[in-house]
N, C-alpha and C positions, 0 to 999 in steps of 0.2 A: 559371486552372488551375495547381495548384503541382506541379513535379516533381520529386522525389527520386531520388537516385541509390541502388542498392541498401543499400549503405553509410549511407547517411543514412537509410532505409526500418530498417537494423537498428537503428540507435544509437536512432530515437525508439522504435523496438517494444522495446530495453532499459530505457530511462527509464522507458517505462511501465509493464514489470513489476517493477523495483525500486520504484516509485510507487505500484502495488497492494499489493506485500508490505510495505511501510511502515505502509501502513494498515492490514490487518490482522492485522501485530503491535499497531499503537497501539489495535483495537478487542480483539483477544485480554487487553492491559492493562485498558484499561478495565472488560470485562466481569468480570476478576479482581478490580480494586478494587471494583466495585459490588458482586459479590458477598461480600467481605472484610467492606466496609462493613455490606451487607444481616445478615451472621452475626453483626454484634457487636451491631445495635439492637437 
């Protein structure tokens, strides 16, 4: 059993949501390129 100290319980609950909004911004990106791409073919 692994136990975190609250402190440590906040810092991974932060990683993880800078690690979600990383992603999507980078699917926000993508779906822009594909569509960029989609409008010129």
């Amino acid at each position: 059993e692994t136990v975190f100290t609250t402190e440590q319980a906040l810092d991974v609950a932060e990683k993880y949501r800078k690690t979600i909004d990383y992603m999507k911004g980078n699917a926000l990106r993508w779906n822009t390129q594909t569509e960029l791409i989609g409008s010129k073919l």
